[in-house]
C-alpha positions in Angstrom: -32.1 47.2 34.9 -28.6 45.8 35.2 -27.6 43.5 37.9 -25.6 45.0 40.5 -22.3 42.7 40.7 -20.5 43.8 43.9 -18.2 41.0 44.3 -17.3 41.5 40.0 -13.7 44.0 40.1 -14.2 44.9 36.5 -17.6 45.3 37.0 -18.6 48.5 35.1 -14.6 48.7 33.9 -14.6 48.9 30.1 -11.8 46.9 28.3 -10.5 50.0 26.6 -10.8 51.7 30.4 -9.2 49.1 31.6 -6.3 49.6 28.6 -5.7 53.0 29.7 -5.2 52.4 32.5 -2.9 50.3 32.5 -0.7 52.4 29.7 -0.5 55.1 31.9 0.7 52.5 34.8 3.2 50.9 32.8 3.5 52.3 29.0 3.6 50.4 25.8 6.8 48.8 26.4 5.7 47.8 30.2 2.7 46.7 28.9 4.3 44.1 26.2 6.6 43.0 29.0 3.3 42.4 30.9 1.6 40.7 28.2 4.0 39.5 25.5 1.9 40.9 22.5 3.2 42.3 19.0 -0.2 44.8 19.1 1.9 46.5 22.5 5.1 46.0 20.5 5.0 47.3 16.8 3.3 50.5 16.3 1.3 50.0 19.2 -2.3 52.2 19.4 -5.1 51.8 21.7 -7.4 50.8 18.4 -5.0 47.8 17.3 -5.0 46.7 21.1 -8.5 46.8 21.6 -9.1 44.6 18.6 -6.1 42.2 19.2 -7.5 41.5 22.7 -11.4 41.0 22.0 -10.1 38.2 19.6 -7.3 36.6 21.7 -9.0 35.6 25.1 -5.6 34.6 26.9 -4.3 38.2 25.8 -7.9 39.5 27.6 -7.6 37.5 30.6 -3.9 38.2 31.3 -4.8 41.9 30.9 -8.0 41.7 33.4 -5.8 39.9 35.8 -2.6 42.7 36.1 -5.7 45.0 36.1 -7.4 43.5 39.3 -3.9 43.0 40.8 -2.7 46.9 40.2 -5.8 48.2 41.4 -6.5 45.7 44.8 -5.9 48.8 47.0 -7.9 51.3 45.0 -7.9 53.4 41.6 -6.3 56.5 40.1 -9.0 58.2 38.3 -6.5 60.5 36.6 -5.2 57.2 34.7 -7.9 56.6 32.8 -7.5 59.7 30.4 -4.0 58.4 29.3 -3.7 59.8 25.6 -1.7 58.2 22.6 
């Protein structure tokens, strides 16, 4: 049985969720000026993200933080279906 984590802001927050998200907040181009990646730049997709960021942990933790900062006063649910 998992651990509830309360305090946690990504708890239960999957890092393609979490990606979503934050596309539909700010788009490809917002995104890369967020966090200046080539993977949000050139040909950008939701698969080459993904991958990018599980192997670049300043990439991950830049993300996680503009996450936790966008969302401080709550979520839009709608944002998490944003499509390519």
């Amino acid at each position: 049985m998992p651990i509830p984590q309360p305090n946690n802001p990504l708890h239960g927050i999957t890092l393609e969720k979490m990606l979503r998200y934050l596309l539909a907040y700010y788009t490809w181009e917002g995104l890369y000026n967020q966090v200046p990646a080539n993977c949000f730049k050139n040909n950008p997709s939701i698969k080459s993200s993904l991958t990018f960021l599980r192997k670049t942990p300043w990439a991950r933790q830049r993300l996680e933080t503009i996450y936790i900062y966008i969302t401080r006063d709550g979520v839009n649910e709608e944002w998490f279906a944003f499509e390519e």
